[in-house]
VMD Tcl script that draws the C-alpha trace (Angstrom):
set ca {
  {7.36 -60.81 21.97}
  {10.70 -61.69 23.30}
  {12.07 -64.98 24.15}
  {15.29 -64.97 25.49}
  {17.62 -61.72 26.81}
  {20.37 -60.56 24.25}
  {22.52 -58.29 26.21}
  {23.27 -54.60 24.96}
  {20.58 -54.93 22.00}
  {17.89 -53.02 21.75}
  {15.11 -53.84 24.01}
  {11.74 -52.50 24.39}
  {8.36 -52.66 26.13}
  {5.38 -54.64 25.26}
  {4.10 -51.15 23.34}
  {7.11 -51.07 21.03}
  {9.03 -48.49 22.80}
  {12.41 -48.15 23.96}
  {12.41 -49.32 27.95}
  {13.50 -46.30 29.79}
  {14.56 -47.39 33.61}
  {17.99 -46.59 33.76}
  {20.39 -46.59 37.11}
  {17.82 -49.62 37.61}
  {17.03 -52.04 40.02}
  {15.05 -55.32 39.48}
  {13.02 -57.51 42.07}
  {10.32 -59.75 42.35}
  {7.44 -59.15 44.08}
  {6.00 -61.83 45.92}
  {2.61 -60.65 46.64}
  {2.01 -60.22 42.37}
  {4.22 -63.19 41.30}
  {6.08 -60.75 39.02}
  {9.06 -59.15 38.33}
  {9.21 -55.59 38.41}
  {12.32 -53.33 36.75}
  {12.63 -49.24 38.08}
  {14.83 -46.57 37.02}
  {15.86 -42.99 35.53}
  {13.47 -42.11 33.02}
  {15.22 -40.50 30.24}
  {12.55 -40.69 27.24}
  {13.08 -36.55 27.01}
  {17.20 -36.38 27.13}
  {18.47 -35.88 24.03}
  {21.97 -34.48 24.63}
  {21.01 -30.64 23.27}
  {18.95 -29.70 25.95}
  {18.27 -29.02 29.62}
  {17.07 -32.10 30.36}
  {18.32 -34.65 32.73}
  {15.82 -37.13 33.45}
  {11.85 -37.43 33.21}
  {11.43 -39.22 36.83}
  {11.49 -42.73 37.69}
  {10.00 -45.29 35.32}
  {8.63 -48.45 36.65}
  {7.82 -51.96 34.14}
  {6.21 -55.27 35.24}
  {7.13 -59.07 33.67}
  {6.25 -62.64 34.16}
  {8.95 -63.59 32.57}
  {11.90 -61.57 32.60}
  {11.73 -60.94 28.80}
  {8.63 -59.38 27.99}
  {7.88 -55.88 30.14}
  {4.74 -53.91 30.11}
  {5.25 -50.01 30.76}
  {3.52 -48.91 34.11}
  {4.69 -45.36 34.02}
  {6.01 -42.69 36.41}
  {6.25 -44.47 39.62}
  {8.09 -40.86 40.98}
  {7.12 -37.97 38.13}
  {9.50 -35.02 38.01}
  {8.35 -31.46 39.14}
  {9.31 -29.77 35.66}
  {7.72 -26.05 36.92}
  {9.53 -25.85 39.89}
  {13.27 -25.20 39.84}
  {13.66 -25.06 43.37}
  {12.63 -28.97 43.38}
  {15.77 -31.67 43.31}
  {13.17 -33.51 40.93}
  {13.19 -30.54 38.21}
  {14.28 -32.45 35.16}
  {17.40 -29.96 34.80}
  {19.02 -31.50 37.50}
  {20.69 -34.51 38.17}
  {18.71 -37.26 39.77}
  {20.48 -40.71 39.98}
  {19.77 -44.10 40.88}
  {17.03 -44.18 42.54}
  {16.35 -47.08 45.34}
  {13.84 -48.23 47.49}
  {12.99 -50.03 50.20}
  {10.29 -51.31 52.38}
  {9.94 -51.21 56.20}
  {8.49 -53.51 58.06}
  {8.40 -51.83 60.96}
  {6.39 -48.18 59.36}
  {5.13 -50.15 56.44}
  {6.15 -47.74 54.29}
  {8.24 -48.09 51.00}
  {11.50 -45.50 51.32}
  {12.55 -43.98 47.96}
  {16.49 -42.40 48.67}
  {17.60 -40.49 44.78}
  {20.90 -39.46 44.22}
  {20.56 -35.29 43.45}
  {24.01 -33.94 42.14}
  {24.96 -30.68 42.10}
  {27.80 -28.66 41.00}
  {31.15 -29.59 41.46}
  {31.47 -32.94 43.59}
  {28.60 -31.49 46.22}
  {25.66 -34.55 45.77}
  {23.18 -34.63 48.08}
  {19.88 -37.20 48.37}
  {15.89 -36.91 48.37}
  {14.41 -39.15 50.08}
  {10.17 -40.04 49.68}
  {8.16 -42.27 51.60}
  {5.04 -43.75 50.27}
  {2.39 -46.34 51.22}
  {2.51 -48.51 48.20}
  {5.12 -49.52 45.92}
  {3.53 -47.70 43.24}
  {3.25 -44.18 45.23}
  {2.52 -41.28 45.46}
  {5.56 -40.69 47.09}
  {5.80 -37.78 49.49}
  {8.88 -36.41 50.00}
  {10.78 -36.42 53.56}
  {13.90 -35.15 53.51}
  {14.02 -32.55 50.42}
  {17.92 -32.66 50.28}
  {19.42 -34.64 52.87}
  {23.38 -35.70 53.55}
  {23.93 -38.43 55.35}
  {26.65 -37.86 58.13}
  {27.26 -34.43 56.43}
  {29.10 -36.16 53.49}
  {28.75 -35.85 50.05}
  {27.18 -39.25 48.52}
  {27.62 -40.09 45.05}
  {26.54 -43.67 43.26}
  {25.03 -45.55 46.03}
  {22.60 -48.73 47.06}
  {20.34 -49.58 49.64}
  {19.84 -53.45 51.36}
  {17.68 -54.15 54.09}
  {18.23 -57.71 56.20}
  {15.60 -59.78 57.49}
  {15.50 -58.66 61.07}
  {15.25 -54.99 59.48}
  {18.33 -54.06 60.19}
  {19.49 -51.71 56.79}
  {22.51 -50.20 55.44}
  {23.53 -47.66 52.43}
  {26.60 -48.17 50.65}
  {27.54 -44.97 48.79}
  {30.81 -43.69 47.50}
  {32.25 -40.07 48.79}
  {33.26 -38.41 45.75}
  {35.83 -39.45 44.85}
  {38.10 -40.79 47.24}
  {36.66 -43.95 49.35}
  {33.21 -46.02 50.25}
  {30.76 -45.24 53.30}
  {28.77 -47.83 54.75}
  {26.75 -46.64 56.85}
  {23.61 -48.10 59.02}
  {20.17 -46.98 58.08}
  {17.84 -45.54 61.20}
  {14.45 -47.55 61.92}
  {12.46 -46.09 59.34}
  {15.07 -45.78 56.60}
  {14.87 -42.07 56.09}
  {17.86 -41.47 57.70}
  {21.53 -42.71 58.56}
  {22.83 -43.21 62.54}
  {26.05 -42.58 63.51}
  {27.31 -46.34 62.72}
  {29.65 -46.30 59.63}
  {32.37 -47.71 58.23}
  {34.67 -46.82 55.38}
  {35.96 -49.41 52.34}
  {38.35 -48.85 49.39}
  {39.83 -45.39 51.33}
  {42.55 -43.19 49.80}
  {42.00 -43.76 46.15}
  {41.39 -41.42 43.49}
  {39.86 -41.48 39.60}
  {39.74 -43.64 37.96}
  {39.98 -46.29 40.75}
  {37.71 -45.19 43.20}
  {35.22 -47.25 43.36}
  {31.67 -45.93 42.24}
  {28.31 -47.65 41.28}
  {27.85 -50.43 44.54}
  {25.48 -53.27 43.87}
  {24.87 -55.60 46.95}
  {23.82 -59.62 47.06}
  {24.26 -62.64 49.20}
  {24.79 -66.15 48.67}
  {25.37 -68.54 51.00}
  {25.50 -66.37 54.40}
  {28.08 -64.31 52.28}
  {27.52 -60.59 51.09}
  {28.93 -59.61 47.81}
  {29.55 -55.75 46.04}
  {29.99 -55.22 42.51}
  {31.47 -52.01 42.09}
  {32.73 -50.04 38.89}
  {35.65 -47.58 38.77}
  {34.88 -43.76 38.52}
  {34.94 -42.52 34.39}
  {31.41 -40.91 34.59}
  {30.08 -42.92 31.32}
  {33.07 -44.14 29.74}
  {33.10 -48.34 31.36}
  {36.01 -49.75 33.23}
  {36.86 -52.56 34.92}
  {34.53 -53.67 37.09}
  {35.26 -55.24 41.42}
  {33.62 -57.37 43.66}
  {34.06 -58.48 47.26}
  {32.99 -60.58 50.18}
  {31.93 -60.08 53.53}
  {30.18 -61.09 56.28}
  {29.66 -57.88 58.34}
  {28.58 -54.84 56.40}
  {31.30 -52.71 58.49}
  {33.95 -55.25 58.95}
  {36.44 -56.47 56.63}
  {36.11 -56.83 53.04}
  {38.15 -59.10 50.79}
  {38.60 -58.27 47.18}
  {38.09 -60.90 44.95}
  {39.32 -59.29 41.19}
  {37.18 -58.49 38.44}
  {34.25 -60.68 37.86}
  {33.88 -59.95 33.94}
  {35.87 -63.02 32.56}
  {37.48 -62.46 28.95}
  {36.54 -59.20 29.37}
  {39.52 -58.28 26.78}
  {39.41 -54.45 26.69}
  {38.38 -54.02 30.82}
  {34.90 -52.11 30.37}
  {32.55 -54.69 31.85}
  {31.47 -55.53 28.45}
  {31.05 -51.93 28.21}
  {28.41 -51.50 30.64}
  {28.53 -50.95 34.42}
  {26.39 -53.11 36.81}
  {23.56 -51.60 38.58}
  {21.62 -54.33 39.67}
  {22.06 -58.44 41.10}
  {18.67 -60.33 40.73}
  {18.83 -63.51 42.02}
  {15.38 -65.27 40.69}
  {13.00 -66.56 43.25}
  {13.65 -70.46 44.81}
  {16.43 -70.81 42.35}
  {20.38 -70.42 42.51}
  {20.54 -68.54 39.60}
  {21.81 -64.81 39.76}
  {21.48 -61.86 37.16}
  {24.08 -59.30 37.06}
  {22.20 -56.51 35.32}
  {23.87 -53.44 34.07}
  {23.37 -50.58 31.76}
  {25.72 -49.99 28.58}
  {25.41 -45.67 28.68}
  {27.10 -45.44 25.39}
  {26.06 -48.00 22.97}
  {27.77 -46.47 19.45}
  {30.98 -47.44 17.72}
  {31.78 -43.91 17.82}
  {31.54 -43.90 21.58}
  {33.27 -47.03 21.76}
  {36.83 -44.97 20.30}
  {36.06 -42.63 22.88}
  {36.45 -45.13 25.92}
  {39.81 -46.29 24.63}
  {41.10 -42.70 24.34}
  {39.80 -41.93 27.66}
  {41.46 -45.40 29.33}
  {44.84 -44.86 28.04}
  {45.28 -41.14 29.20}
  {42.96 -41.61 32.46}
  {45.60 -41.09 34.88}
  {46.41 -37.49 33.03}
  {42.72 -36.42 32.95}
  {42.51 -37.00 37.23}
  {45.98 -36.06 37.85}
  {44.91 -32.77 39.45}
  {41.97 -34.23 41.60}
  {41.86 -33.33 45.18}
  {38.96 -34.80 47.33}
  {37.35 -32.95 49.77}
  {37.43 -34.55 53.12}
  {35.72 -31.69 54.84}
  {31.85 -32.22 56.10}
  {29.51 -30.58 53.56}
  {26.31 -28.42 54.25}
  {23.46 -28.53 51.99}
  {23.77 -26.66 49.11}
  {20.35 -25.25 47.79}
  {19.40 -25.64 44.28}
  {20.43 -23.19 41.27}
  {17.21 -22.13 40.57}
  {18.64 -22.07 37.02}
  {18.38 -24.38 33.93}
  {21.47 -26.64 33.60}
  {22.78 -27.76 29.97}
  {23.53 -31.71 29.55}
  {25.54 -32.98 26.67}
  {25.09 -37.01 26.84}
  {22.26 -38.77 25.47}
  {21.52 -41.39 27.52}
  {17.90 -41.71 25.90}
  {19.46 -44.25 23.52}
  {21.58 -46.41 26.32}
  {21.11 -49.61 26.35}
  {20.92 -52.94 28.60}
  {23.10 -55.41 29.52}
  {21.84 -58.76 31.56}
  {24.15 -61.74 31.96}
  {23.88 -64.77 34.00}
  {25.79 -65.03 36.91}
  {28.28 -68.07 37.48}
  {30.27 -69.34 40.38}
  {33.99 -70.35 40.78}
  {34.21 -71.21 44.31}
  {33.03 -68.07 46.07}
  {33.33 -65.78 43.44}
  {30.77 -64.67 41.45}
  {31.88 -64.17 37.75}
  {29.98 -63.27 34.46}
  {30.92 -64.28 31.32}
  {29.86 -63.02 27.61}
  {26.67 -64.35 26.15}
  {24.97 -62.80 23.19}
  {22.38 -64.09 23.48}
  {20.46 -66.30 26.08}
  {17.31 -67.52 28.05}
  {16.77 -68.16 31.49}
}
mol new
graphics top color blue
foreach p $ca { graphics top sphere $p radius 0.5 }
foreach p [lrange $ca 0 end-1] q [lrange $ca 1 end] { graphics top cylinder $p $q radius 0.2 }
display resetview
């Protein structure tokens, strides 16, 4: 049994294994009075193999520390290669949401294929739990490619995706009634940049009336400095506000990269939750190799502005050479100088 959260150690589920719900995001469910945590599955990925993920993997807590293993809230389709969900390829960040108006929940994953040509799958279902159906097998929203992305609906049901064009600039776009699709109502943020400063990974709160995005630069799983803004409209203006990592010496987040804001029910207190993809010292030479010559390793990157088609899938086993079986977590309170949010180093704390 846990009793307090000690970021980037390793954590695991009431059954003694390692929690695997990466890409996450965490909420509490009202109707259950409990928190639940969802993400990649990658108990099978072991950096030698063909396989990506192992679907999405959902826990439950009462109290934030402890979490009890629920299993595959979306299960992959591992004998059918013509499926985005075939372990081989590359399913991301998975979100959902629930509509009031359908009452169903709306799963949108992240499917990327070669090159920079990313797609999404998108599954309804009528409980949070599933089975999820799918709806749109591969689906781009306005005919763009859509990388790292995240989902928030408003209380008159109004919803939006945030999700970065590879690699060059940030689409927000408005969701349609049911969430299973985008209108033509879009906006685009942090335009005309390139790797390692495009800005990748979105996570959305409010406080206050004000809406806030964490967002990491683009160094697939080496960390970097992480952003945040402020708005009021999702497609008007919005003002940067720095990096919220304070003391964060060697600009890596704490060597992590946020994926999730929880703020915890009747309270003012926020969570800025994030995953730490490469937890070793080894990796850890890596990322400073990789900082100081980042601007030589994009320096022939060209984005592609075009509109893109869907591409079908390979049909063909994929090799993957991370192991992000052994990544770990990083959770840190969040704290408040005027309107910024910032997040400061804690090894170890409770709630």
């Amino acid at each position: 049994m846990y009793n307090s959260i000690r970021p980037g150690k390793e954590w695991l589920d009431t059954n003694g294994k390692h929690i695997q719900a990466h890409g996450f995001s965490v909420f509490y469910d009202e109707k259950n009075e409990q928190y639940v945590w969802y993400g990649e599955n990658k108990e099978k990925t072991d950096g030698k193999g063909t396989i990506w993920h192992w679907g999405v993997r959902y826990y439950t807590s009462k109290d934030l520390y402890n979490w009890e293993d629920r299993g595959l809230l979306i299960p992959p389709t591992p004998d059918d290669l013509t499926s985005p969900l075939h372990p081989t390829y590359c399913m991301d960040r998975p979100h959902i949401l629930y509509c009031k108006k359908t009452g169903k929940y709306v799963a949108w994953l992240k499917i990327m294929l070669s090159g920079h040509n990313q797609s999404m799958c998108i599954l309804t279902a009528d409980e949070f739990g599933g089975p999820y159906t799918v709806d749109k097998l591969l689906y781009k929203p306005l005919k763009m490619s859509c990388g790292d992305f995240c989902l928030h609906a408003d209380p008159d049901g109004k919803a939006y995706i945030w999700f970065e064009r590879p690699h060059f600039e940030m689409i927000c776009a408005t969701l349609t009634d049911d969430y299973t699709a985008v209108t033509n109502e879009y906006s685009v943020h942090y335009p005309n940049l390139r790797p390692p400063f495009t800005r990748e990974a979105p996570t959305y709160f409010e406080k206050d009336g004000k809406r806030y995005l964490i967002t990491s630069g683009t160094g697939g799983y080496y960390p970097n400095p992480s952003q945040v803004c402020v708005f009021e409209n999702p497609h008007g203006e919005y003002r940067d506000l720095g990096d919220p990592c304070i003391d964060d010496k060697d600009g890596t987040s704490f060597d992590a990269q946020f994926t999730s804001v929880l703020r915890l029910p009747e309270t003012d207190q926020y969570i800025a939750c994030a995953d730490r993809w490469m937890p070793r010292a080894c990796d850890r030479r890596k990322t400073k190799a990789f900082i100081a010559h980042m601007d030589e390793v994009f320096a022939d990157y060209k984005p592609n502005r075009e509109p893109r088609e869907v591409t079908p899938m390979s049909g063909k086993e994929e090799k993957h050479e991370e192991n992000t079986s052994i990544s770990q977590y990083v959770w840190l309170p969040i704290e408040w100088e005027g309107e910024k949010p910032v997040i400061r180093w804690k090894s170890e704390w409770k709630i």
